[in-house]
MMTF fields as JSON, N, C-alpha, C and O atoms, coordinates in Angstrom:
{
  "mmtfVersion": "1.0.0",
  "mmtfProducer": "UNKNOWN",
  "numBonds": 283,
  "numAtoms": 284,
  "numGroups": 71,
  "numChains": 1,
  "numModels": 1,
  "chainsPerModel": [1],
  "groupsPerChain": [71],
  "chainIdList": ["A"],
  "bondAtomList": [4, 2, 8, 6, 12, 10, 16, 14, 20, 18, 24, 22, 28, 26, 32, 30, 36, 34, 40, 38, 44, 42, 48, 46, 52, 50, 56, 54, 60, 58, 64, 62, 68, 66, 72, 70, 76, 74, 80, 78, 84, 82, 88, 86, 92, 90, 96, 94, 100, 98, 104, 102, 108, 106, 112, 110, 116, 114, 120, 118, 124, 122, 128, 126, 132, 130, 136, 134, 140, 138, 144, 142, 148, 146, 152, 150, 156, 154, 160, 158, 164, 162, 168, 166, 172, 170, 176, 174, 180, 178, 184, 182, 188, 186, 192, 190, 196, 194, 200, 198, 204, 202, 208, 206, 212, 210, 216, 214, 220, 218, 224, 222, 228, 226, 232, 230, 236, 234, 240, 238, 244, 242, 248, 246, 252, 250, 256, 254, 260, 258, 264, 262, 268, 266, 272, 270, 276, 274, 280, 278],
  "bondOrderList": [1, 1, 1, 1, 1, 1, 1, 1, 1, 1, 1, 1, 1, 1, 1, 1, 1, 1, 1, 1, 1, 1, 1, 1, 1, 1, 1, 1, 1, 1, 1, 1, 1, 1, 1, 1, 1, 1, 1, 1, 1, 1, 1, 1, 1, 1, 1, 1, 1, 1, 1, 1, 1, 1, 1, 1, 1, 1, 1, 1, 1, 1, 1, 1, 1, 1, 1, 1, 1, 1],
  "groupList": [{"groupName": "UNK", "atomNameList": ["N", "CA", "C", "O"], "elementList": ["N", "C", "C", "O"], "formalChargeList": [0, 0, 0, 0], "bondAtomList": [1, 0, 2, 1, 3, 2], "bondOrderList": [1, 1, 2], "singleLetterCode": "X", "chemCompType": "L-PEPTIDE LINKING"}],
  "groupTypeList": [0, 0, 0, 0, 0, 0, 0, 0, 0, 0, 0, 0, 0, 0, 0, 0, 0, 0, 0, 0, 0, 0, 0, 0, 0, 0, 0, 0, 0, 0, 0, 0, 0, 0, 0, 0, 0, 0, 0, 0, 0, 0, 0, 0, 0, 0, 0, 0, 0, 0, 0, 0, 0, 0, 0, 0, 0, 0, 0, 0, 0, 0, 0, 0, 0, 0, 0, 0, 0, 0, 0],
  "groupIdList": [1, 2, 3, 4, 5, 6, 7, 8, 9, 10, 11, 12, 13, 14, 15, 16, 17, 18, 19, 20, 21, 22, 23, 24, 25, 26, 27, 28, 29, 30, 31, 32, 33, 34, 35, 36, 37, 38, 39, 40, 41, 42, 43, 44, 45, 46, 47, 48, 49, 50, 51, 52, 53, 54, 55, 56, 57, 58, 59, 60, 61, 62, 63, 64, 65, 66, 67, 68, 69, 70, 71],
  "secStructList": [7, 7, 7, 7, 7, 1, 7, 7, 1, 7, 2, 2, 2, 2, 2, 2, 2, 2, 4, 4, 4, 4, 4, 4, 6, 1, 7, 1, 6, 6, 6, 6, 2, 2, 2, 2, 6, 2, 2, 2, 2, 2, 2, 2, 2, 2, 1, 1, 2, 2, 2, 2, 6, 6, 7, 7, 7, 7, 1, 1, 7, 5, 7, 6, 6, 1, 7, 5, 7, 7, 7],
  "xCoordList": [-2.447, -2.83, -3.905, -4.77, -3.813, -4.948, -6.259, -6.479, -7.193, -8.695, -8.676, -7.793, -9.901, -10.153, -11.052, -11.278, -11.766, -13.08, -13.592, -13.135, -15.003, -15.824, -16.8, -17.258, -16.87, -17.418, -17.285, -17.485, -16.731, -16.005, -17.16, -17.017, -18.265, -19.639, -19.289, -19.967, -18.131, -18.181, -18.264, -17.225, -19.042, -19.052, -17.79, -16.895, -17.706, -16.58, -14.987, -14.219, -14.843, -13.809, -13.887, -12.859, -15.391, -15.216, -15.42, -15.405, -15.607, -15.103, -13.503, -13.211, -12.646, -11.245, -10.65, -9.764, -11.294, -10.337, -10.828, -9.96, -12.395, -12.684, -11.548, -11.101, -11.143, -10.147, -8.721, -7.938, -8.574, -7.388, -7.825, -6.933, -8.696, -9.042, -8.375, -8.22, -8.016, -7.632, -5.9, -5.331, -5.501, -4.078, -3.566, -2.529, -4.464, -3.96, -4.519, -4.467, -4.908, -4.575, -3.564, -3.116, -3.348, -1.82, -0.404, -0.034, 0.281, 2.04, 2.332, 1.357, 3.329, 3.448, 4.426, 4.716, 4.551, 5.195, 4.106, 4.305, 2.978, 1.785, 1.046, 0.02, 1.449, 0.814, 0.943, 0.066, 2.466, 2.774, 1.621, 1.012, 1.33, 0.226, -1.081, -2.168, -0.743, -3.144, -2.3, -2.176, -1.536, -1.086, -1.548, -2.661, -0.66, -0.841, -1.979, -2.156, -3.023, -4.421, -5.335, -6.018, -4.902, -5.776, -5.312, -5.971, -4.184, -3.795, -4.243, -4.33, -4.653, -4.651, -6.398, -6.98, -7.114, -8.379, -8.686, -9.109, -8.278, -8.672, -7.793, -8.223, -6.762, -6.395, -7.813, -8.175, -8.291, -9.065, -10.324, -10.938, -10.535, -11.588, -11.723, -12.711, -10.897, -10.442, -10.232, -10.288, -9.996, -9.686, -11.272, -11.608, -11.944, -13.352, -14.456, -15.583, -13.867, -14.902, -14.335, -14.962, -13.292, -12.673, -13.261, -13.471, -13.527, -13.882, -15.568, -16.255, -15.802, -17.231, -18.194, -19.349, -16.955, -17.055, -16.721, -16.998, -15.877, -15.725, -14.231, -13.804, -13.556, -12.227, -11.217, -10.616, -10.959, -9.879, -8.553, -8.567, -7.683, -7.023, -5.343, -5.476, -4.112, -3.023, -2.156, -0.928, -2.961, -2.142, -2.065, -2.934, -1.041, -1.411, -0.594, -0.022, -0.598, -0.736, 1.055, 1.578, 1.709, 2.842, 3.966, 3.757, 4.545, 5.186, 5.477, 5.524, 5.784, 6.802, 7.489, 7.575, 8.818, 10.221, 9.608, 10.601, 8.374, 8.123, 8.137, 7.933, 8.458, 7.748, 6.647, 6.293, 6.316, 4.22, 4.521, 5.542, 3.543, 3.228, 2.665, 1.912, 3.362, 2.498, 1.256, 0.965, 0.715, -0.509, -0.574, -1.637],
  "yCoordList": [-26.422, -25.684, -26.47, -27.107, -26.397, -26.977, -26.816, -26.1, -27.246, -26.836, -25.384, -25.071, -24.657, -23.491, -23.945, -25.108, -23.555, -23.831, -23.222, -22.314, -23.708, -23.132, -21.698, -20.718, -21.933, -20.929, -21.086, -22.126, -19.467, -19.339, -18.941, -18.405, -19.331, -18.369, -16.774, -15.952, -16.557, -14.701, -14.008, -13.856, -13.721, -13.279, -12.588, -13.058, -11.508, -10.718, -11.364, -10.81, -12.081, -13.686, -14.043, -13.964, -14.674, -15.819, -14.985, -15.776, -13.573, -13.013, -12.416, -11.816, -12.716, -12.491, -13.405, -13.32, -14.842, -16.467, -16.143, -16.251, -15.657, -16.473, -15.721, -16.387, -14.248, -13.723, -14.197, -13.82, -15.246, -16.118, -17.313, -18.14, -17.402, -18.59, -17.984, -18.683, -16.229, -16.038, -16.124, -15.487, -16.925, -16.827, -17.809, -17.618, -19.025, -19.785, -19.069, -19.893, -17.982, -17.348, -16.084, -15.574, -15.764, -15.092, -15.909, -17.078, -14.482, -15.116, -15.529, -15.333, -16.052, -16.07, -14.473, -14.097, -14.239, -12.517, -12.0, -11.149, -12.294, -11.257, -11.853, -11.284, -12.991, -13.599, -12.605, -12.266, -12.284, -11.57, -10.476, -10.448, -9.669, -8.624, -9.23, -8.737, -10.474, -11.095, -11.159, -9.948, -11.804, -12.473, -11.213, -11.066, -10.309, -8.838, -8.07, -7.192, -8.137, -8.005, -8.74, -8.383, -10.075, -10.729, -10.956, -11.423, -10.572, -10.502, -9.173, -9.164, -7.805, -6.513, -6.53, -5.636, -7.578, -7.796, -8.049, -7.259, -9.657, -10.114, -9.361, -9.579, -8.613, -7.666, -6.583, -6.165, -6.369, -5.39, -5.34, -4.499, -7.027, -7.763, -8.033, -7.805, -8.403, -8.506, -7.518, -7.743, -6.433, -5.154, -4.059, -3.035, -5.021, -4.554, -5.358, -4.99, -6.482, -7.054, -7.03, -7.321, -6.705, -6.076, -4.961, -4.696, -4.324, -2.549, -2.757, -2.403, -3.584, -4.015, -4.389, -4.177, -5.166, -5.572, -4.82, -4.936, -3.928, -3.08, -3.691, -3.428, -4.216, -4.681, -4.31, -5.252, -3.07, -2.308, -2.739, -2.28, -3.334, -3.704, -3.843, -4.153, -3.604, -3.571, -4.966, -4.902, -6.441, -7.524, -8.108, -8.193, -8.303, -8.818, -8.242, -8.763, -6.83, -5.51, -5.794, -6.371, -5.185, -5.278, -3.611, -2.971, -3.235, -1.655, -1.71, -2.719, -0.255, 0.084, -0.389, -0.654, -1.101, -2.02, -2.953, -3.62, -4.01, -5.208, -6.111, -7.324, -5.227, -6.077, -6.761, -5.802, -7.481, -7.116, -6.594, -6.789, -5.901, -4.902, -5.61, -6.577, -4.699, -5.574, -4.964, -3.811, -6.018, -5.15, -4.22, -3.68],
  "zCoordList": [-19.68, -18.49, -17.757, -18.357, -16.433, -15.475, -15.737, -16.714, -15.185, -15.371, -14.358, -13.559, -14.666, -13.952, -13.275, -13.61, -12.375, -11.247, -11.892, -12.586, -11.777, -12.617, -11.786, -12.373, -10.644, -9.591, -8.421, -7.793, -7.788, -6.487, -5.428, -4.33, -6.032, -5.032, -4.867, -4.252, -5.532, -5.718, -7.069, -7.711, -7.388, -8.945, -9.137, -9.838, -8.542, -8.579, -9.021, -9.808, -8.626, -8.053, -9.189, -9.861, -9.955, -10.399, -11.86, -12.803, -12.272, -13.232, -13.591, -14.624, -12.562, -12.592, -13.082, -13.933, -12.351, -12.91, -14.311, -15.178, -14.836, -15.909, -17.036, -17.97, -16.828, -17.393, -17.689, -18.562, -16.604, -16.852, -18.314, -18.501, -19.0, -19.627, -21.276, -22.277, -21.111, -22.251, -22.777, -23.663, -22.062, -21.81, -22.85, -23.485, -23.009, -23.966, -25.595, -26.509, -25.903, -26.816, -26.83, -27.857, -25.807, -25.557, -25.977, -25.867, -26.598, -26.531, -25.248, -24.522, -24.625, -23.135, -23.002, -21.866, -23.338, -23.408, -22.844, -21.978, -23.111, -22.471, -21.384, -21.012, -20.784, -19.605, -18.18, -17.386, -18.214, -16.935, -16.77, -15.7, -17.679, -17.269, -17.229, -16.929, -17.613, -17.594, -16.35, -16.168, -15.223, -14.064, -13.499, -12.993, -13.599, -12.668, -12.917, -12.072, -14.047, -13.649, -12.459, -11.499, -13.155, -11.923, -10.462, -9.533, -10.468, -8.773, -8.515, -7.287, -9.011, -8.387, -8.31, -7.695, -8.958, -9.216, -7.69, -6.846, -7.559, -6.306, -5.075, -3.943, -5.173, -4.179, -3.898, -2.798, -4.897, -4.875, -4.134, -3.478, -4.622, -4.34, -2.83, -2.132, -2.57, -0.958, -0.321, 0.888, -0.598, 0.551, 0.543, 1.138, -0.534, -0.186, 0.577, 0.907, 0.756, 1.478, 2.97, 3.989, 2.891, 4.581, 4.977, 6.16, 4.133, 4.209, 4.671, 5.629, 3.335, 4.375, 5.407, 5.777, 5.734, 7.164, 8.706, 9.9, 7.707, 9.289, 9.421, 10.545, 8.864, 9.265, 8.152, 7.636, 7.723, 7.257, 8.095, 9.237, 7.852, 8.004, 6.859, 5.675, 7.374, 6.471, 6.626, 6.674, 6.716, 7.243, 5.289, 4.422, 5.299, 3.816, 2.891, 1.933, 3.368, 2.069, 2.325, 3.279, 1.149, 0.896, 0.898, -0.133, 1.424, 1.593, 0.484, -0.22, 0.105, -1.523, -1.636, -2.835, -0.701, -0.803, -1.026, -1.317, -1.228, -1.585, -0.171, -0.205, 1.346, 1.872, 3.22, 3.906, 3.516, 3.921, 5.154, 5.813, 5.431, 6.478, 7.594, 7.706, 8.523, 9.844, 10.582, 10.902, 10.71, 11.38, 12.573, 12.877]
}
């Protein structure tokens, strides 16, 4: 596996990658859910620093059929 970055200047961020570092003690049977933690992490992560800003916004976000919404 690649190197990880070591810091994204977002803690938040850079405690999601570091969650990816446990994968090489995973079966790969159990990767898909570390994968879909850390994508709903930084989804999460990101639709709060929109919110923060005052820019709530649905560009990105994906409908129930799987697919992205328009702004």
């Amino acid at each position: 596996m690649s190197e990880l970055p070591e810091e994204t200047a977002d803690a938040r961020v850079d405690a999601i990658v570091a969650g990816l570092a446990r994968l090489g003690e995973l079966p790969v049977s159990e990767h898909v859910a570390v994968f879909e933690e850390a994508f709903s992490g930084l989804e999460s992560t990101l639709a709060a620093v929109d919110d923060a800003q005052g820019e709530h916004t649905t560009a990105g976000r994906m409908t129930d059929a799987g697919v992205p919404e328009r702004p």
